[in-house]
N, C-alpha and C positions, 0 to 999 in steps of 0.2 A: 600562132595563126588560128587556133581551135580554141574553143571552152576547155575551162579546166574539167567538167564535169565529162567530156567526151574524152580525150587523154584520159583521165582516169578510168573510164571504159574501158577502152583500145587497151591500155595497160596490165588489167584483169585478165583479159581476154588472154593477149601477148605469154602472162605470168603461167596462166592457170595452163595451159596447152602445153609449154616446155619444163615448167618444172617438175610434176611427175619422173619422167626421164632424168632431168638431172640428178633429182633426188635417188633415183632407181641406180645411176650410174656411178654415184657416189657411193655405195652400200653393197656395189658389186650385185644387182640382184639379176638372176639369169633367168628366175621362173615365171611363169604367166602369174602365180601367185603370190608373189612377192610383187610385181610389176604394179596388180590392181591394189594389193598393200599400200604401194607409194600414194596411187591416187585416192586412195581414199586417207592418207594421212596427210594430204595439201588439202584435199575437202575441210576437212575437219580443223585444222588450222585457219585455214581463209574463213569459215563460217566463223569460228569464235573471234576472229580480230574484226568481224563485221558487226558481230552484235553484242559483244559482252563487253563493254568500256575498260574494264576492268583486264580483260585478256589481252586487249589492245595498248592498253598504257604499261602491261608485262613486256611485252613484246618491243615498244620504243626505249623502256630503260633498257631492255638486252642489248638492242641494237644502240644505244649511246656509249656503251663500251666500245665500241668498233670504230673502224675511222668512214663508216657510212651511215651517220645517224640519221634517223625516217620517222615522221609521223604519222599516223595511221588517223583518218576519217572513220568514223565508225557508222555503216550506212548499208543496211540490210538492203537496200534496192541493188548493190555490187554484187550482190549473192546472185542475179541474172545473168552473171557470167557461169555457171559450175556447170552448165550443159556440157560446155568446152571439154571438162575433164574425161564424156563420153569419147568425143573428137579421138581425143589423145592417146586414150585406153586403143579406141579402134585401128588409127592410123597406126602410130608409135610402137603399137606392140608387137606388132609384125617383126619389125626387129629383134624383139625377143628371142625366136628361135633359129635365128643365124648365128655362126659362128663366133664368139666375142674376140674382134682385132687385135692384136698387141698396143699396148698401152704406150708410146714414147712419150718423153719429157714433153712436147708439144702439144700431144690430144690430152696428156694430166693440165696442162698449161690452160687450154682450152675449157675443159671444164669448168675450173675454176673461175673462169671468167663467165662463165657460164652461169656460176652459181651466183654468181654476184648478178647480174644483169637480172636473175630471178628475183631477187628484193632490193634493187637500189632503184630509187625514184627520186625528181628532183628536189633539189634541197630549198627549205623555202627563204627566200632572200629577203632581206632587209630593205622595207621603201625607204628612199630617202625621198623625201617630195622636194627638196632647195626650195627653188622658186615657180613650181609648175602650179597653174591656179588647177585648184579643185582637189587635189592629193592630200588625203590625209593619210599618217600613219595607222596601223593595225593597232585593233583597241586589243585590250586583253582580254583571255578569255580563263572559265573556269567550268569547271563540270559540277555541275549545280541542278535545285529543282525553282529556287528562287535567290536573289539576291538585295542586301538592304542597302541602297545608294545615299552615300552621304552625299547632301546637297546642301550644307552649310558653307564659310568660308573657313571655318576653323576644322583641327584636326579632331574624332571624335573617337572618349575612351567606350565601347560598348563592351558589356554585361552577358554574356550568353550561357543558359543554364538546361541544358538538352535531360527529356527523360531518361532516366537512371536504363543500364543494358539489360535488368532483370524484368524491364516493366514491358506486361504484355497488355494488347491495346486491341479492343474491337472499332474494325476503323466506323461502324457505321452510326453504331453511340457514340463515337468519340467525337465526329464530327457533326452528330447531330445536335451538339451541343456541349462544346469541348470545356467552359467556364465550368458547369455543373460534373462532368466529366471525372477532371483532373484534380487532383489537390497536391497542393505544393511539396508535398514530401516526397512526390513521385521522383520530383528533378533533382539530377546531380548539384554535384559544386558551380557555380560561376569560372565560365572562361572568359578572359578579358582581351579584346582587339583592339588595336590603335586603326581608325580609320581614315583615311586620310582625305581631305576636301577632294570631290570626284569622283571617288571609288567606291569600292561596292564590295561587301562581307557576303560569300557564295554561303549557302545555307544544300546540305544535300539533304536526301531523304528518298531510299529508294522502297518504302510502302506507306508507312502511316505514321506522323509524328507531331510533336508538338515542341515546343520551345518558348521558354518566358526568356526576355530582352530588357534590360533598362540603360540607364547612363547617366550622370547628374543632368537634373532637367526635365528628364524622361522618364515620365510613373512605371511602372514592371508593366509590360504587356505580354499578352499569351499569342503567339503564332502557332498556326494548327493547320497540316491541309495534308492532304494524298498524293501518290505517287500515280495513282491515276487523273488525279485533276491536271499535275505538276511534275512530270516524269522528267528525269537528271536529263539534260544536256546541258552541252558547252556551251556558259552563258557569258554574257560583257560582263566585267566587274568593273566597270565607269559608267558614270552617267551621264556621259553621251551618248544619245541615241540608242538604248535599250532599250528592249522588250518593255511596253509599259504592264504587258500581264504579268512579269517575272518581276518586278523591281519593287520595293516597297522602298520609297523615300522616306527616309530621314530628314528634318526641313525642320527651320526656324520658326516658331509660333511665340512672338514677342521675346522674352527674358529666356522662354522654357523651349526644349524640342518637344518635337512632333511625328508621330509617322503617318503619312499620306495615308486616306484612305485604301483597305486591300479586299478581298476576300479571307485572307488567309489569317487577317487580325483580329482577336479577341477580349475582352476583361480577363484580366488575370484572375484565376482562382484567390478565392478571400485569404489573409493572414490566419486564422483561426476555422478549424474545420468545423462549421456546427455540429449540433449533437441529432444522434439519431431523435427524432420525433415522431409522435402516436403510434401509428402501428411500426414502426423502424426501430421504434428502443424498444417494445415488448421482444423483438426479435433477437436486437445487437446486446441488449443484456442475459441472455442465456447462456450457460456455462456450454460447452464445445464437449463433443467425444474424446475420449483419448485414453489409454492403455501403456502399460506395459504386460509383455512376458515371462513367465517365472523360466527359472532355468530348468525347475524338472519337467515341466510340464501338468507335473500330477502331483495328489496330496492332501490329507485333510485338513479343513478348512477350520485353523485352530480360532478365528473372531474377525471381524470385520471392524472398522474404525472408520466414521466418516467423518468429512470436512465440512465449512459450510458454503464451500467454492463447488461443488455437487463432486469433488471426485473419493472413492475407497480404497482404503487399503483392506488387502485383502491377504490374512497372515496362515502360513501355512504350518502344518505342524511340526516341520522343520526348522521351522523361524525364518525361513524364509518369507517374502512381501513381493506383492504384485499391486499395483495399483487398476482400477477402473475407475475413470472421472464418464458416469452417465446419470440417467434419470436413478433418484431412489428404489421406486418402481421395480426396476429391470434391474436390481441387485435381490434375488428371492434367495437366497444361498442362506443358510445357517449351519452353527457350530457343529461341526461332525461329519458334515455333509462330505462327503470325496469327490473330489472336482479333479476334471479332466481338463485340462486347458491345451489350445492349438490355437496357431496363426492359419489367417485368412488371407488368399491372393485372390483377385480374381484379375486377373489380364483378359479379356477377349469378352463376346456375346455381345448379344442386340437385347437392350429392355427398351420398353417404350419411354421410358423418361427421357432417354437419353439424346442429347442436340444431333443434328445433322450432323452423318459422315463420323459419328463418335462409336467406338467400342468400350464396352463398360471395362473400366480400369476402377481398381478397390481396395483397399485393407482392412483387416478384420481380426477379433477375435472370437472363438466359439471356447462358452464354457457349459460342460457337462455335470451334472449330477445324477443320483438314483431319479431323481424328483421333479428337476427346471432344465430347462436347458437354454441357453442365452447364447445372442450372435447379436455383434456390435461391427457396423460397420462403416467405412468412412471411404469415399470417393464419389462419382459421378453416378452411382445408379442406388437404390431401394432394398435392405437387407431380407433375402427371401430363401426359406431353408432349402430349396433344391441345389443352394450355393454348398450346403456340405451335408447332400445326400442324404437330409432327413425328411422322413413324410408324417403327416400329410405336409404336403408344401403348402397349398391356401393361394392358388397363382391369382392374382389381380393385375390389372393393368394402372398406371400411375399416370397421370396429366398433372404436369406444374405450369402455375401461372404464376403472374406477378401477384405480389399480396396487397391486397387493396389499400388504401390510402396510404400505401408507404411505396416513393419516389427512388427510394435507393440513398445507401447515406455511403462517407467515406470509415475504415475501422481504421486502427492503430498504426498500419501501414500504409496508409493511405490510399489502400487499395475502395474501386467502387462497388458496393456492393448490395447486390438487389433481392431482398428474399421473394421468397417461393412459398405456395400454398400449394399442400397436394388433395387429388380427388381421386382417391383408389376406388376399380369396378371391375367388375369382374366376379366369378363363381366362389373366391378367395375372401369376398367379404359380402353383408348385408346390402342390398341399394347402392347408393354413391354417397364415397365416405369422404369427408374433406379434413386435412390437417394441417395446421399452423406449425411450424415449431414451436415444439413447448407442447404438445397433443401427442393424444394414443388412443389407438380404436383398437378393437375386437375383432381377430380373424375370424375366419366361420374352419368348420371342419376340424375343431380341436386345437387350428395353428396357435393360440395363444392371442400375444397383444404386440404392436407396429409401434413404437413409441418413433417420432419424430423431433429429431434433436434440433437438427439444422435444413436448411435448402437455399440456397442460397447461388445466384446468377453472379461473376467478378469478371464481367466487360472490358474493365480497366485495372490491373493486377500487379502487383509488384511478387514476382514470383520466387526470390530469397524472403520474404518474412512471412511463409505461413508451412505448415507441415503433412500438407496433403500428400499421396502415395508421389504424385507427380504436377506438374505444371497443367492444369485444367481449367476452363472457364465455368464449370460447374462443380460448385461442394453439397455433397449430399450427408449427411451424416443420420443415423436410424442403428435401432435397435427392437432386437424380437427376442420376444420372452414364450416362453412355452411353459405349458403346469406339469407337463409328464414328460417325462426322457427319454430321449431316442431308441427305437426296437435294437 
């Protein structure tokens, strides 16, 4: 006799007001504190099966083991009912400090019936339409943010190759131009669906994602859209009367398929990554920071050995070998020399280089002599001796920008990646100094020389194939050379 949307009100209302108590009565709880415990553990259930899909379809397979199976709506406007649980705390609780009755076979009887009537609601029935005009049955549904509706007459095999779990995605590059974006190496393996005349392959995505698609017939296409454009709900998987902003049709175009016009459709990244060009290959061919540590830490420096990939070995008079892969430059150490070597952390602090809402995160090593002293370091911010306590420090402030005529290329991991030019200012250097990677400028105040190795923005990242301290969208990599050695 009522909408289902009002029964399910009245039902909330009904649920939230007696269950506390049941729950209270069930646990044996005799104290005001324990009491407001219950109501706040029905809160807190009833919210999460309203708004986490994910804690609501927990909750109906628990309940499918039972012989009262229930499906839950998931519909933050039901959250209107939780005043009730004041109601309840207020009225209800008053019982609290009465005596508690003897329990008979009957009032335990009662309960239980009790506790059921707190989550059993009705079951949803099967339409049969026979011969009533206008009845159709329930289409299917899935929890999705879009779906691809085959609308051929035949059954269709489709192709779907989601990016890999390690790749991390700036969604506002990524969609501002997902073709240039992505490169194929990003995506996993191909999953194959049978899709049948009618129906409809749910596609989720609960923030930013992308997906290439093909099928015979059908060239590799890129799908790419947000979880804000296209937030998961439960969508029709038929192509009857669906959302025409959810559904990307699959469709006949002569001999060949086709997918309908979307927003959410793009060229697929090219077969072949081009190669970084003009100013992007000065950048992408430069050799990278990187270290080892000897096991003594310390030792004379019995010769050094270089490569011509820019890294050293570096032999100690133990026979022991450390390498450093840096500029030639910022190796000033010679035979004899006693070198002190240490690892570098930095976990925390604010530099100005650093992106929004970011703490400088770093690895590093510092080596010592009578003579030089050197600190190489690699993560998101600028190698600057206050990092280990030596003066003068040389403090400058650091601005990166994009490096001029260079768009951003894909490297070996197909990760996107965008160099950086720095313009150090501050009391720490002359004027305003600018460097490329591949560049070294002149601190002031005795600090030595800032050699700049890398700088580099990865918007788009496949985060198992590179060796930064941790998973960052900015690589800094730098090194500082000093002529005298620390007091």
């Amino acid at each position: 006799m009522l909408p289902g949307w009002l029964t399910g009100k009245l039902s909330d209302l009904a649920g939230l007001l007696v269950a506390p108590a049941v729950l209270a009565s069930l646990l044996r709880v005799t104290s005001r504190r324990g009491f407001l415990g219950a109501h706040v553990a029905i809160g807190a259930g009833f919210s999460a099966i309203k708004l986490v899909p994910e804690a609501a379809r927990a909750v109906e397979a628990l309940m499918a083991l039972t012989p009262l199976p229930w499906r839950i709506t998931v519909d933050p406007t039901d959250l209107v009912a939780l005043p009730v649980l004041l109601i309840s705390y207020r009225v209800l609780g008053e019982a609290m400090g009465r005596p508690a009755p003897a329990r008979p076979v009957a009032h335990r009887l009662a309960l239980m019936a009790g506790s059921l009537a707190c989550v059993a609601t009705s079951k949803e029935q099967p339409i049969t339409c026979g011969d009533v005009e206008g009845c159709a049955p329930p289409q299917p549904q899935e929890l999705a943010s879009l779906v691809i509706g085959n609308a051929t007459e035949a059954e269709q095999l489709i192709r779907v190759r989601r990016l890999r779990e390690s790749v991390r995605v700036d969604c506002g590059v990524l969609l501002d131009d997902p073709t240039r974006a992505l490169s194929r190496d990003l995506f996993a393996n191909a999953e194959t669906w049978l899709i049948a005349p009618g129906r409809a392959l749910p596609l989720g995505n609960a923030g930013c994602d992308a997906t290439l698609i093909d099928a015979d017939g059908l060239p590799l296409t890129l799908l790419a859209w947000s979880a804000a454009e296209f937030p998961e709900q439960e969508l029709v998987t038929s192509t009857e009367n669906p959302r025409a902003d959810r559904m990307i049709t699959l469709q006949r175009a002569g001999a060949r398929l086709e997918l309908a016009d979307h927003p959410a459709i793009f060229p697929a990244p090219p077969i072949e990554t081009p190669a970084p060009a003009g100013a992007c290959g000065a950048s992408a061919g430069g050799s990278g920071l990187d270290w080892t540590v000897p096991v003594s830490r310390a030792g004379v420096l019995a010769g050094v050995t270089s490569s011509p990939d820019g890294c050293h070995a570096l032999t100690l008079d133990r026979g022991e070998t450390f390498f450093l892969c840096a500029p030639a430059e910022a190796i000033p150490f010679s035979e004899g020399d006693v070198l002190h070597v240490s690892a570098v952390a930095i976990d925390g602090g604010r530099y100005p280089e650093l992106l929004q809402d970011q703490l400088a995160l770093a690895r590093g090593l510092h080596i010592e002599s009578e003579t030089h002293a050197v600190l190489a370091l690699r993560g998101n911010v600028l190698a600057r001796w206050s990092m280990v306590g030596r003066q003068p420090g040389a403090h400058f402030s650091a601005d990166l920008s994009p490096l001029a005529a260079c768009g951003g290329y894909h490297d070996a991991c197909g990760s996107l990646v965008e160099p950086l030019e720095a313009s150090l200012l501050g009391d720490g250097v002359s004027g305003v100094v600018s460097l490329r990677p591949g560049e070294s400028a002149a601190l002031a105040e005795g600090a030595g020389a800032l050699f700049l190795v890398r700088a580099d923005d990865m918007p788009v990242r496949d985060a198992e194939c590179f060796t930064v301290p941790v998973d960052q969208p900015r690589l800094l990599e730098s090194v500082l050379v000093a002529a005298t050695a620390a007091p």
